[in-house]
KEPAZA-501297 format. One record per residue (C-alpha): residue in three letters; x, y, z. Coordinates in steps of 0.2 Angstrom, whole numbers, padded with zeros to 4 digits, always signed. Each point is the difference from the previous one (the first is absolute). Layout:
AlaXYZ...
***
This chain:
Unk+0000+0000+0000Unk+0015+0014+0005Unk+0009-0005-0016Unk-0017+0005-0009Unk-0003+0016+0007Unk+0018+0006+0000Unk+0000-0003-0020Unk-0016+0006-0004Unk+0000+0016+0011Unk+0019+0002+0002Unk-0002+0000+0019Unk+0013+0001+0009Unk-0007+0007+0016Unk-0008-0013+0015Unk-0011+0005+0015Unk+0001-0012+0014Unk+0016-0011-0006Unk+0011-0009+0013Unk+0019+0002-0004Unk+0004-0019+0003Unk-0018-0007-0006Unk-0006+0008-0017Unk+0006+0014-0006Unk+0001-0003-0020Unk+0016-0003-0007Unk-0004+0015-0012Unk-0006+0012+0014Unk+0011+0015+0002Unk-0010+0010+0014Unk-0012-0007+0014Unk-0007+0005+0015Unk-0003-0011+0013Unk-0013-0004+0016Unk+0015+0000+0012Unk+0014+0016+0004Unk+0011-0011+0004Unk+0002-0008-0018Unk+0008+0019-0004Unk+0015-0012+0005Unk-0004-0013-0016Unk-0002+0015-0015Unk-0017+0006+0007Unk-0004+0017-0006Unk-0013+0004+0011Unk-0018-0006+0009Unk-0013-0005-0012Unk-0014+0008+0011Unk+0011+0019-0003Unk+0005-0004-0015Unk-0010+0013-0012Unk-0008-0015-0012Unk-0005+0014-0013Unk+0018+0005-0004Unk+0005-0019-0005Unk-0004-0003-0015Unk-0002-0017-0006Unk+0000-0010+0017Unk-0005-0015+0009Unk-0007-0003+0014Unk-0004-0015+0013Unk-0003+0005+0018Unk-0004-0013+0014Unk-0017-0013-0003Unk-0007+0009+0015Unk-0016+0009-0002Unk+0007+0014+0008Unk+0014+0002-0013Unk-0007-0003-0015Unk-0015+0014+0003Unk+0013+0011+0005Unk+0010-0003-0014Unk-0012-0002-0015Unk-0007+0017+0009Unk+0018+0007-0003Unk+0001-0007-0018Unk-0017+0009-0004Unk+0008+0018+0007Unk+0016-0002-0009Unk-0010+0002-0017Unk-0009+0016+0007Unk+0016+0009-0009Unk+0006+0008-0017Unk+0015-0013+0000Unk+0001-0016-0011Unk-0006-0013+0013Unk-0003-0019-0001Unk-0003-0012+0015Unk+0000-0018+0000Unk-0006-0008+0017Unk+0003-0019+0001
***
């Protein structure tokens, strides 16, 4: 599925990767759940990151109920903007 959407959509962002579990091979920017995987390549938290200026993105936040309203919440915002802006929640 990542391979897909990083050809099709040249995205080369993710929200809510893990440095040692799934971050793409061809991902050159994510933002993480967790400050402390700043220490991994982490550029930021994916709840402050602002979603609207990424581009092409993906995005895959915790199966709890709470996260994915609060994400797929975000994802909507983020197109409320005169930027180029594609999300891909899986």
């Amino acid at each position: 599925m990542m391979e897909a959407v990083h050809e099709a959509m040249v995205a080369r962002t993710e929200v809510f990767a893990s440095p040692r579990i799934n971050v793409h091979k061809h991902t050159r920017t994510y933002y993480s759940q967790y400050p402390r995987d700043s220490v991994f390549g982490a550029v930021g938290s994916a709840w402050e990151a602002q979603w609207g200026q990424l581009g092409a993105y993906q995005f895959n936040p915790e199966y709890t109920a709470e996260d994915l309203y609060r994400a797929l919440k975000k994802a909507i915002n983020a197109t409320k903007t005169t930027e180029h802006v594609l999300g891909v929640g899986i």
